[in-house]
N, C-alpha and C positions, 0 to 999 in steps of 0.2 A: 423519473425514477431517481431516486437519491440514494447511494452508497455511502456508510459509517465508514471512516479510513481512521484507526488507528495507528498512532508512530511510538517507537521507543527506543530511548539512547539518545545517541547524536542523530538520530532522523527525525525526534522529535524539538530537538533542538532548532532543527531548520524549519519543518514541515509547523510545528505545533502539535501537542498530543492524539488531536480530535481533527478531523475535516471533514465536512457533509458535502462529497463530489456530484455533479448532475451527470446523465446522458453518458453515462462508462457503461456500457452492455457485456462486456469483457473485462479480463485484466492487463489485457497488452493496452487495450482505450485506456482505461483509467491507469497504468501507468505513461502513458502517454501525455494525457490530460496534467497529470504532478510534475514528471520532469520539463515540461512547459513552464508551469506554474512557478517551481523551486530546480530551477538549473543545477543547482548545488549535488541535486541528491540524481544527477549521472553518472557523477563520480563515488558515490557512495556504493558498496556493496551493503546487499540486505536479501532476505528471506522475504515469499511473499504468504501468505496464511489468510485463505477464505474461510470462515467458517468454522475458524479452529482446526482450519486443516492445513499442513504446508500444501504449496502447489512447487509444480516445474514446469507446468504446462499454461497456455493460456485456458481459462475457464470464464465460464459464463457469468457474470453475475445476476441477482434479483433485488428487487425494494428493500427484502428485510436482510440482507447479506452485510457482514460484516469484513471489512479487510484488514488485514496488520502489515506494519514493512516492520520488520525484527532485524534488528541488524546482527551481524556475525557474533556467536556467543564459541563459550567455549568453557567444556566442565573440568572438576579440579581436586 
């Protein structure tokens, strides 16, 4: 199974825009699996969004699932 991770902001800056992660069945895995990858982004606060949906919980992912990490916004 392969997951689309899109990043934005300064977590794209670290991460790259796009990443096609393997074997994340979850979002606590596949945040797991990136803070591995990019150390940087522990320290980073950010939003997590499957699906165009925020999450707070861990959730399941699938093949065609998409993830976002959105980092802290703020309107004006």
């Amino acid at each position: 199974m392969e997951i689309t991770v899109l990043s934005f902001g300064q977590i794209a800056d670290l991460t790259g825009p796009t990443l096609e992660i393997r074997d994340a069945s979850d979002t606590d895995t596949l945040e797991a699996l990136l803070r591995q990858r990019f150390p940087g982004l522990g320290g980073m606060s950010y939003v997590v969004a499957v699906d165009k949906k925020t999450i707070r919980e861990n959730t399941p992912l699938h093949s065609s699932s998409v993830v976002a990490l959105l980092p802290p916004f703020s309107g004006g």
